[in-house]
C-alpha positions in Angstrom: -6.7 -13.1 -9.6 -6.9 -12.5 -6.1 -5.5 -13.5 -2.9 -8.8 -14.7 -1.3 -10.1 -16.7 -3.7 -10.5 -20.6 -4.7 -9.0 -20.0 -7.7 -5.5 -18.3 -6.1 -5.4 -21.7 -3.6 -5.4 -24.0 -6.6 -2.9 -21.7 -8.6 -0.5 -21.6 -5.6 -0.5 -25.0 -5.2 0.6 -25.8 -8.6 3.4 -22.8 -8.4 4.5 -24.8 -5.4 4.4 -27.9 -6.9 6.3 -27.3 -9.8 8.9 -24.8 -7.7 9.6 -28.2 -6.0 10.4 -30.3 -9.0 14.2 -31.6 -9.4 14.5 -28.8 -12.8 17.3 -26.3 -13.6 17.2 -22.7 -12.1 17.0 -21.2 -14.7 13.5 -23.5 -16.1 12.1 -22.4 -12.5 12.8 -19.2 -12.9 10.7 -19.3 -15.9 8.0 -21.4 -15.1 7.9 -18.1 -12.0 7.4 -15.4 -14.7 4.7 -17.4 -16.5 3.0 -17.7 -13.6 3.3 -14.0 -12.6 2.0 -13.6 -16.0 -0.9 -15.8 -15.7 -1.6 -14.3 -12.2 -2.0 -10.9 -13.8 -3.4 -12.4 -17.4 -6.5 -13.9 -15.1 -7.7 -10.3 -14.3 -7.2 -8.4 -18.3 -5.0 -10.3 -20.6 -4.7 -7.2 -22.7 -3.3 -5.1 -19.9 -0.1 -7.9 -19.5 1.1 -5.2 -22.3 2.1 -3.0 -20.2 4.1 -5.0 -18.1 6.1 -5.8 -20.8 6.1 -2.1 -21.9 7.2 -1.2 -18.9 9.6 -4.1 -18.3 11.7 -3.6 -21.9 11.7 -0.1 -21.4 13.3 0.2 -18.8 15.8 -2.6 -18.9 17.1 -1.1 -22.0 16.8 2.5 -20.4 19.9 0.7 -17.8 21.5 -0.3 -20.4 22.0 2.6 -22.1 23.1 4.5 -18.9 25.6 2.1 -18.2 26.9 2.8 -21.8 26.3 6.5 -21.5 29.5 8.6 -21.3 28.0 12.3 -21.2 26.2 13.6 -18.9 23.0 14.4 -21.3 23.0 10.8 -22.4 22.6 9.3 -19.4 19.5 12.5 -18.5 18.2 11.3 -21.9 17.8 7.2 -20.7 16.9 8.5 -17.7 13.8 10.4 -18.5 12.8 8.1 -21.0 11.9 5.9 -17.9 10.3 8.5 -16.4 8.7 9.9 -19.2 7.4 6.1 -20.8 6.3 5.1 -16.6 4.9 8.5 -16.1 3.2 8.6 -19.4 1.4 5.2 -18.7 0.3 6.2 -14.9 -0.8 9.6 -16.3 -2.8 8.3 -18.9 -4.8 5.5 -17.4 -4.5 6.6 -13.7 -5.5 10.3 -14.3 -6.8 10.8 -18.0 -10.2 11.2 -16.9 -9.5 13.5 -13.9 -7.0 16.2 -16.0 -10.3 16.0 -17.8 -12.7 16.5 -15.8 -10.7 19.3 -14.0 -9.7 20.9 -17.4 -13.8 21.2 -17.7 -14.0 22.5 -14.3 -11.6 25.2 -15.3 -12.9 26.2 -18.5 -16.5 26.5 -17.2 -14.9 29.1 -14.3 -13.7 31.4 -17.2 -17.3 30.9 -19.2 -16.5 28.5 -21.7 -18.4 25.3 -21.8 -16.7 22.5 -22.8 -17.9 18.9 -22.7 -14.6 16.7 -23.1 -15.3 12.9 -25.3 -16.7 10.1 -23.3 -13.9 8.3 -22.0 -14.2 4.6 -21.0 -10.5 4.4 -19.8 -10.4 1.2 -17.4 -7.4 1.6 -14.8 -4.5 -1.7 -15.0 -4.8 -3.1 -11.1 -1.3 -2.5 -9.6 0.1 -0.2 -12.1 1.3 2.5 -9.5 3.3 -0.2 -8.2 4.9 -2.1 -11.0 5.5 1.3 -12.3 7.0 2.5 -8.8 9.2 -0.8 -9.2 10.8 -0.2 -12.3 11.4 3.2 -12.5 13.0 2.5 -9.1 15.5 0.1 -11.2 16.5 3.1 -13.7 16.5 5.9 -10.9 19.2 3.7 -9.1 21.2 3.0 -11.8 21.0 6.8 -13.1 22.5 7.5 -9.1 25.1 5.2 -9.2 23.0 3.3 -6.4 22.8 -0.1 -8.2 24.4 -1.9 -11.3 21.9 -3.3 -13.9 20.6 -7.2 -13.5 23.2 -9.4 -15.1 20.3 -11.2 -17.3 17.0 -10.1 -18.6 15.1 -13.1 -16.9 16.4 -12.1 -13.4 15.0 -8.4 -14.1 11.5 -9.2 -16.2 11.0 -11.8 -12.6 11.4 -9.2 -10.9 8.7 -6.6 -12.2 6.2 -9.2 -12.7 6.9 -11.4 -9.6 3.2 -12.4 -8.7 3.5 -11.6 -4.6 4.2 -8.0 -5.1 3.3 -7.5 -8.4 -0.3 -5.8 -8.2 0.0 -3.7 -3.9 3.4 -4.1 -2.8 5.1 -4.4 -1.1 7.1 -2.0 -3.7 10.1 -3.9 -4.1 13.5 -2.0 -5.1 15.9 -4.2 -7.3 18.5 -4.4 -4.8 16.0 -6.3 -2.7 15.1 -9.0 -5.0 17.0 -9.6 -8.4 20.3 -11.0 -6.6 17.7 -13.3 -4.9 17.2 -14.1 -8.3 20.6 -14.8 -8.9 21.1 -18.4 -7.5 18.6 -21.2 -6.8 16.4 -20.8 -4.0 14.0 -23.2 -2.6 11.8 -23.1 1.1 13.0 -25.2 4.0 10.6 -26.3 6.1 10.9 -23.8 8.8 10.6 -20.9 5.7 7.6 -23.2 4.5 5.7 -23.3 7.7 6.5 -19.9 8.4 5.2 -18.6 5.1 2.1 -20.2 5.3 1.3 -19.3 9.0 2.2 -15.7 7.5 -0.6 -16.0 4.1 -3.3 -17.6 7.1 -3.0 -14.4 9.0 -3.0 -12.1 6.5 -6.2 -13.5 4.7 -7.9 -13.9 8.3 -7.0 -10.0 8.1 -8.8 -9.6 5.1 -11.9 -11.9 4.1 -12.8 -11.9 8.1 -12.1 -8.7 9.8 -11.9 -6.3 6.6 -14.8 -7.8 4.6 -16.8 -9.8 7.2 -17.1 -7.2 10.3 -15.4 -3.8 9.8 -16.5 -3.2 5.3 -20.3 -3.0 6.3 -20.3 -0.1 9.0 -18.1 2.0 7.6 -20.1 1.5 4.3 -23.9 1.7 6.0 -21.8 5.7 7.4 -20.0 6.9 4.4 -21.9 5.4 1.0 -25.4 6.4 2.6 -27.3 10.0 2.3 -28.2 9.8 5.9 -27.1 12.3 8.5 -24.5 10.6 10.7 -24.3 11.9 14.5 -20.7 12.0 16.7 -21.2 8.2 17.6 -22.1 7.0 14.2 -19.0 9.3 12.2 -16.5 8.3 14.8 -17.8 3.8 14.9 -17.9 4.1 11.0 -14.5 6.2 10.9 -13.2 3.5 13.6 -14.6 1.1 11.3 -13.1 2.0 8.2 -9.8 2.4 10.0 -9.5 -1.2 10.8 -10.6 -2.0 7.7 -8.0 -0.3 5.5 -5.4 -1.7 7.6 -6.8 -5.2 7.9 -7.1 -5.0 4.1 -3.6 -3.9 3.0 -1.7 -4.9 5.5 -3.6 -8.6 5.0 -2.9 -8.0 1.1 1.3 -7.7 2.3 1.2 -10.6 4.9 0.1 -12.7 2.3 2.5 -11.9 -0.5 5.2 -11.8 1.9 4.4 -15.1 3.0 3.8 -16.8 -0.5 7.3 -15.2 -1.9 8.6 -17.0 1.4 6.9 -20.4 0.7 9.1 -20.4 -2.3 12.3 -19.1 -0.9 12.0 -15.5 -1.3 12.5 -12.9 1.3 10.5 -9.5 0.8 11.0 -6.6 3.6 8.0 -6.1 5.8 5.4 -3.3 5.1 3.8 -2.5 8.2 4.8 -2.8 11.7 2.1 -2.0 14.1 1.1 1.5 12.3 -1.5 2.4 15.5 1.0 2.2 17.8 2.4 5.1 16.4 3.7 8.5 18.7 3.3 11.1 16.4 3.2 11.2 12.2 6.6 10.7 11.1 6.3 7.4 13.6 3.2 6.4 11.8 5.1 6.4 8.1 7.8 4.7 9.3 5.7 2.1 10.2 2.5 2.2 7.7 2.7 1.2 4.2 6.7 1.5 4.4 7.7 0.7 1.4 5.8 3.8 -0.6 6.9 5.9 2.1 10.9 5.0 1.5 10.0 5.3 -2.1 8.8 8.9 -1.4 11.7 9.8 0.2 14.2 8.1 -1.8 12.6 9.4 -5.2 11.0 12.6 -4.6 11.9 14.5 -1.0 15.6 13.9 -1.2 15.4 15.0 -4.8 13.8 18.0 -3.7 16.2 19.2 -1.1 15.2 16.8 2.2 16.3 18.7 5.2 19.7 20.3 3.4 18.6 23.5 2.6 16.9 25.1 5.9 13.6 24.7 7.4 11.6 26.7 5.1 12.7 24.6 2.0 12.5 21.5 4.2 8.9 22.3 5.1 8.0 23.3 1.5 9.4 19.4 0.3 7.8 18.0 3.2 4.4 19.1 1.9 4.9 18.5 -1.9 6.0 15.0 -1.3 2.9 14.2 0.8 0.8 16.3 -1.9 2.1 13.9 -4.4 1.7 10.8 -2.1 -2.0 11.5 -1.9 -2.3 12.2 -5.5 -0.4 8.9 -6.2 -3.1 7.2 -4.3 -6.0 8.2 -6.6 -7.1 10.8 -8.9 -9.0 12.8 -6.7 -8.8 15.8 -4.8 -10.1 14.4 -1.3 -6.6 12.0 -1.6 -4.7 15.2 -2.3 -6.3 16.5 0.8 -5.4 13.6 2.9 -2.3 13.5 1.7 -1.8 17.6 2.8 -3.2 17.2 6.4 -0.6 14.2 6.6 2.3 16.8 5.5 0.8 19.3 7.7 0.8 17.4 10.3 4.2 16.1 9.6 5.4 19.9 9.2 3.5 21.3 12.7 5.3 17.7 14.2 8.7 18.6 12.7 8.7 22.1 14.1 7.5 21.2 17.5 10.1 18.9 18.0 12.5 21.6 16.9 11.7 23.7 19.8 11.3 20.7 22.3 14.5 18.9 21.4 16.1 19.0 25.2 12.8 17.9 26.8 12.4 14.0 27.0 8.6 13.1 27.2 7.6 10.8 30.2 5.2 7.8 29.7 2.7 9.8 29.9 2.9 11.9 27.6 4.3 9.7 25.5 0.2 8.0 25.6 -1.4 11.6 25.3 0.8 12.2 22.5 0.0 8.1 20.5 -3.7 8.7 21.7 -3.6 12.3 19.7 -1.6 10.6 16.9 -4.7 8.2 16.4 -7.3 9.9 16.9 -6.1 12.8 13.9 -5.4 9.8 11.6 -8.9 8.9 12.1 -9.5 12.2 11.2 -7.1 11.9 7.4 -9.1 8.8 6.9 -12.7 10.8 6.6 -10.8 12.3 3.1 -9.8 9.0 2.0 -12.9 7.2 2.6 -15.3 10.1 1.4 -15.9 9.8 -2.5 -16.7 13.6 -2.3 -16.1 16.4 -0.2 -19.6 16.9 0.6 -19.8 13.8 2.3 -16.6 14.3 4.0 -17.7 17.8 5.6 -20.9 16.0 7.0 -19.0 12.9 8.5 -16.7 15.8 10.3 -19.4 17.2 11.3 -20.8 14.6 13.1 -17.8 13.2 14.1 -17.4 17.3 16.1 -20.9 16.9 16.9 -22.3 19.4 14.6 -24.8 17.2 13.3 -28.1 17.6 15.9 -30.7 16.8 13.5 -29.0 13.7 12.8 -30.6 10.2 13.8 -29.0 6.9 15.0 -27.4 5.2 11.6 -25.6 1.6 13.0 -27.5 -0.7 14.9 -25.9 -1.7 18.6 -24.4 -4.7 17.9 -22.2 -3.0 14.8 -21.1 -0.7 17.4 -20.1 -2.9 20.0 -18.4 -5.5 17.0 -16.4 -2.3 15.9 -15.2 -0.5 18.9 -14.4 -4.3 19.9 -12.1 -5.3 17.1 -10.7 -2.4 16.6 -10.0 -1.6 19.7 -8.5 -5.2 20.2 -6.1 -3.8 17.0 -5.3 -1.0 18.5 -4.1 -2.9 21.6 -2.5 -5.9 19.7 -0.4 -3.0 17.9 0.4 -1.5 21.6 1.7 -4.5 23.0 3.5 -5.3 19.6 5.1 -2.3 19.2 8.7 -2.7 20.2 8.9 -6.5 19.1 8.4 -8.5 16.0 5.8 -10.9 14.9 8.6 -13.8 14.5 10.2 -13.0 17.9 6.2 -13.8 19.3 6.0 -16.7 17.2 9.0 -18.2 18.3 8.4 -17.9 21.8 4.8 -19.7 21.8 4.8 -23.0 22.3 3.4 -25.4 19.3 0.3 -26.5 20.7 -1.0 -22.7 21.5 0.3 -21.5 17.4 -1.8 -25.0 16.2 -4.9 -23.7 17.8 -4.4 -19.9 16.6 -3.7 -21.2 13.5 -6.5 -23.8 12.9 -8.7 -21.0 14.2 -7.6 -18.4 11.7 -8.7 -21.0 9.1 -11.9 -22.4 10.2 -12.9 -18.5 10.4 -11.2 -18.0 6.9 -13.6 -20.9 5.7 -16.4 -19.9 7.3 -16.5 -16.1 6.2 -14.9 -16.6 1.9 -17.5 -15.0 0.2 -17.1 -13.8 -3.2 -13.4 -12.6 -2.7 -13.9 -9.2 -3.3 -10.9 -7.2 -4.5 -8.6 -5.8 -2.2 -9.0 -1.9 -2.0 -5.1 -1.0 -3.1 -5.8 -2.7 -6.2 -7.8 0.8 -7.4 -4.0 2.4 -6.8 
């Protein structure tokens, strides 16, 4: 089930509807988890599984290292986490690339091997619910957290329908104590959480799917030879698009767990605002990158052990945050440039440390900052690396014999909107969408609002799938 679709409107307004009723917190609390289960059921009933998998495993995996006395014990319940989370994300996520790459190999060395036809379908949002619970383990095996106090409280809070399928990625600490006592939206949460779901699926069925999907696809899924104006428009394009899709995907969650009294943190703030990488990940897609750090560049030594080893975890952990992505190697090169960059950033500032930059520079340096983003994005948008070398090739205006692709008025729409995005996130930087809210009076929200959802209306199409839910 998705988001932006009929079916998700009716469904929501029966979770609502029943949330409200006069029962016992603890009956809510269920009637929540069948609905998460129902949620996830409407897309592959089978696949609910390995929620449950994943959700007994790992509460029994606390409660064994609460009980654990030795220190090989609790390493033991620990990596049986890892090992039963991992094991699932490996096998469904990346089965068919170790493959495929296992052939590669073997074909270098003169041995050709054809590996089994392998029809392994990929369980939408299982890099997140995965993420989630071994988060739950990971913190209890630090001494971060103390186990849920009740089963219900924990299995609500891997299968919680807002988050459950792209994020946000929610940490236990964050949500099972909200969990804990009963919770129900006041009317300011209510309205709030609403306005929040309208904007985010204005982000997505209009802007993502309605004017920014078709130019970047008409660049990047077509044989044709794109010139510097065409790679940049469709790279522009596709930019807008990725944000307008996920970031619309967290809106809405955020704001349906806040029409029924949940608070979830935010997962963007204003990512193309950004001066410089490390500004970028502490503002896009925040969540994973806390994750990251929390679970995997900490672990590996963060900035304790001197520059050379901080580089060297630096540029594993976004290795790994490409790979986590998708199972191919044009995400494992996005995720490099971004650690590159991050590294070339990182030692820059090491050497600059005294000098304060003036505006100026400051816009030099968050006009840069976009522009080489655009640049990561070829490598995720690019199913192959083929295609990826000729869109930067246009895009650095290597490309002569190439021939006008988009048509003027796809131009115009894109460098419109998202340069309109680009602005919004300028002006938005430093503040917070429910500081702007709150300062604008009613009958200039009502219009904005009643815009937003005569466009939503006008533009729902088939609800197609929001692109995360491949991760």
């Amino acid at each position: 089930m998705v988001f932006n679709s009929l079916t998700f409107v009716v469904f929501f307004a029966c979770v609502l509807a029943v949330h409200a009723l006069p029962l016992s917190w603890t009956t809510r609390k269920i009637n929540l988890l069948v609905a998460s289960y129902l949620f996830y059921a409407a897309w592959n009933p089978p696949f609910v599984i390995l929620l449950w998998i994943s959700t007994v495993v790992d509460w029994y995996a606390a409660k064994g290292l609460v009980r654990a006395v030795q220190p090989l014990q609790r390493r033991a319940w620990m990596l049986l986490s890892v090992v039963a989370n991992l094991g699932m994300l490996g096998y469904f996520k990346y089965g068919g690339f170790v493959l495929e790459n296992f052939r590669v190999a073997m074909l270098a060395f003169g041995v050709e091997y054809q590996p089994p036809a392998s029809d392994i379908v990929l369980p939408v949002g299982i890099s997140f619910y995965t993420f989630a619970t071994m988060a739950y383990t990971l913190d209890i095996y630090l001494r971060r957290a103390e186990p849920a106090r009740n089963f219900l409280d924990y299995a609500l809070f891997v299968t919680f329908f807002p988050h459950l399928v792209a994020g946000p990625i929610m940490r236990p600490t964050e949500l099972v104590p909200q969990f804990e006592q009963p919770r129900r939206a006041d009317s300011r949460m209510l309205f709030f959480g609403l306005a929040l779901m309208t904007l985010g699926l204005f982000q997505k069925v209009v802007l993502a799917d309605t004017f920014l999907a078709r130019p970047a696809e008409m660049v990047y899924d077509s044989d044709k030879l794109a010139g510097a104006l065409d790679a940049w428009v469709a790279t522009l394009a596709f930019s807008g698009q990725i944000f307008c899709d996920f970031a619309g995907y967290s809106t809405t969650a955020i704001g349906a767990a806040l029409c029924l009294g949940f608070a979830m943190p935010d997962n963007f703030r204003f990512p193309y605002a950004a001066i410089g990488f490390s500004d970028f990940w502490r503002r896009w897609h925040i969540t994973l990158s806390a994750w990251l750090r929390d679970y995997l560049y900490i672990p590996l030594g963060g900035n304790r052990h001197g520059e050379a080893r901080t580089l060297l975890a630096l540029m594993a952990t976004m290795l790994l945050g490409g790979l986590w992505h998708g199972a191919s190697w044009t995400f494992v090169v996005w995720g490099g440039l971004h650690g590159a960059f991050l590294a070339i950033e990182r030692m820059v500032r090491s050497r600059f440390r005294s000098d304060r930059p003036g505006a100026l520079a400051l816009f030099v340096i968050g006009v840069l900052t976009f522009a080489m983003i655009n640049v990561t994005w070829v490598f995720f948008r690019a199913k192959t690396f083929a295609k990826a070398s000729s869109v930067l090739g246009g895009m650095f205006g290597l490309n002569a014999a190439a021939k006008p692709i988009l048509p003027t008025v796809h131009l115009a729409m894109v460098v419109l909107i998202v340069g309109a995005i680009v602005l919004v996130h300028a002006s938005m930087r430093d503040r917070t969408l429910e500081s702007v809210i709150g300062r604008t009076p009613a009958p200039v929200l009502s219009v904005i609002w009643a815009s937003m959802l005569f466009a939503i209306v006008i533009a729902q199409g088939a609800g197609s799938a929001f692109i995360y839910f491949q991760f």
